[in-house]
C-alpha positions as CSV (number, residue, x, y, z in Angstrom):
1,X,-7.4,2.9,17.9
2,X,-8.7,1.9,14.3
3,X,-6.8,0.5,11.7
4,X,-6.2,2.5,9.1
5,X,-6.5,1.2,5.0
6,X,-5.8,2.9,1.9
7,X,-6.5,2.5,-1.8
8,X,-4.6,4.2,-4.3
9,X,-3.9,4.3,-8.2
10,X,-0.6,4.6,-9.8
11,X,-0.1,5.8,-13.3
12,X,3.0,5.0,-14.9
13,X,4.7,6.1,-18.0
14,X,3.1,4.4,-20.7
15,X,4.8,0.9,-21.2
16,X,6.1,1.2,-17.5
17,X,3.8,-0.5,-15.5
18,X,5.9,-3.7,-15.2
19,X,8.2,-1.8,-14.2
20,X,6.4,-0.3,-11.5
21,X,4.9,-3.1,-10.6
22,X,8.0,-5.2,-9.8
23,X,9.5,-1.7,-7.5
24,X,5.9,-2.0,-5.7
25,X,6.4,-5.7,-5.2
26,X,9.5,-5.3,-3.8
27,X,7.8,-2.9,-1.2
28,X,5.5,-5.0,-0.3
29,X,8.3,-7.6,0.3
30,X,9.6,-5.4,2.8
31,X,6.7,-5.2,4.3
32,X,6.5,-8.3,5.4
33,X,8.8,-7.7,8.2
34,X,6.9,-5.3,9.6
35,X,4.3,-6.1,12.3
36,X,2.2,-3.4,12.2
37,X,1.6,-3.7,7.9
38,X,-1.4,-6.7,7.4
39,X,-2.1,-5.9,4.0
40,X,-0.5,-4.6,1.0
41,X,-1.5,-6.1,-2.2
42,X,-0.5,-4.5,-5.8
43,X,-3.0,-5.3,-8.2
44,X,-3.3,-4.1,-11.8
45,X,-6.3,-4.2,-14.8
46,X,-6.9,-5.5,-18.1
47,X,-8.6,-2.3,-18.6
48,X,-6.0,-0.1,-17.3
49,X,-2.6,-0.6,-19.2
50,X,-1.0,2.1,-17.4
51,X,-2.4,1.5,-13.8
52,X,-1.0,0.1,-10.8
53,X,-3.6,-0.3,-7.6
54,X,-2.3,-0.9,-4.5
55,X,-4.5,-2.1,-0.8
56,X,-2.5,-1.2,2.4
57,X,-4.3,-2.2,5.9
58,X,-1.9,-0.4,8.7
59,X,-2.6,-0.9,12.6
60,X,-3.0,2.0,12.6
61,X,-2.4,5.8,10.1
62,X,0.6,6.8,12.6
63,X,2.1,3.3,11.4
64,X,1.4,3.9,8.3
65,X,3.6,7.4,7.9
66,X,6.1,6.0,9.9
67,X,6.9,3.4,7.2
68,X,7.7,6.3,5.3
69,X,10.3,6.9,7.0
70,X,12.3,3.8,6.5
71,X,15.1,4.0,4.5
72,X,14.3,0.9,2.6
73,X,11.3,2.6,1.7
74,X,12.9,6.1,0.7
75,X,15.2,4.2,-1.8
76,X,12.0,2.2,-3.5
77,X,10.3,5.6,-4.0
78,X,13.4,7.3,-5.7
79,X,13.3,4.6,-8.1
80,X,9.6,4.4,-8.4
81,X,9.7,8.4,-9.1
82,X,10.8,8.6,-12.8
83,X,8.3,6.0,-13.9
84,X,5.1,7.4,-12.1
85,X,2.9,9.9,-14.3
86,X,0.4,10.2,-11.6
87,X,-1.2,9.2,-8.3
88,X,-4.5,9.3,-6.9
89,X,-5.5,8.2,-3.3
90,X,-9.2,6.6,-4.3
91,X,-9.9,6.5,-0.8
92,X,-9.0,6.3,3.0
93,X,-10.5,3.1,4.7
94,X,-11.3,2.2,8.0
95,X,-11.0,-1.8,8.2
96,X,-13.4,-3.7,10.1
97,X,-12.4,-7.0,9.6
98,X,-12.2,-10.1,7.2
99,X,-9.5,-12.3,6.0
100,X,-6.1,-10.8,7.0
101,X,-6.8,-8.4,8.9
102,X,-6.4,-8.9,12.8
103,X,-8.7,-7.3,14.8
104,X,-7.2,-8.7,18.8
105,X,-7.0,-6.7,21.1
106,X,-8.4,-3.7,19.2
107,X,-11.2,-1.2,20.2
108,X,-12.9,-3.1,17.0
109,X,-14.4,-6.0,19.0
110,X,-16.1,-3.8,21.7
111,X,-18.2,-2.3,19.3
């Protein structure tokens, strides 16, 4: 099974990207408990007042939706909600390795 990565742009309400920022941060907090999350960085730009970027590296996309599912999860999006203008998935990514990401005992090696 490959891992499953995804890139996506946040637009908040202008002057509310702090904001959003620190609710994304605090996901990515909770993240940390969960085995099967190796990546999820928030990341903004100089160039992009309003933007918020965010990296996610899942073992795998069933992983991934599941952490919908969380509770902890469900309450950060209902505050996230008000702020958010827009969102844009930039792409779906299939990681093949590098720094942080664990590729043992995954299909990835044999090929």
């Amino acid at each position: 099974m490959s891992k499953f990565g995804l890139y996506g742009k946040f637009t908040a309400l202008e002057g509310k990207r702090d904001t959003l920022v620190e609710i994304l941060l605090e996901a990515a907090k909770s993240m940390e408990n969960l085995d099967d999350c190796e990546i999820y960085t928030i990341n903004v730009s100089d160039n992009d007042p309003d933007s918020v970027f965010v990296y996610e590296v899942w073992s795998s996309q069933s992983a991934h939706q599941e952490s919908l599912t969380l509770e902890s999860t469900k309450t950060l999006i209902q505050r996230a909600k008000p702020i958010i203008a827009g969102m844009e998935m930039i792409n779906k990514l299939i990681p093949k390795g590098g720094k942080g990401v664990s590729l043992v005992g995954s299909n990835e090696l044999k090929k």
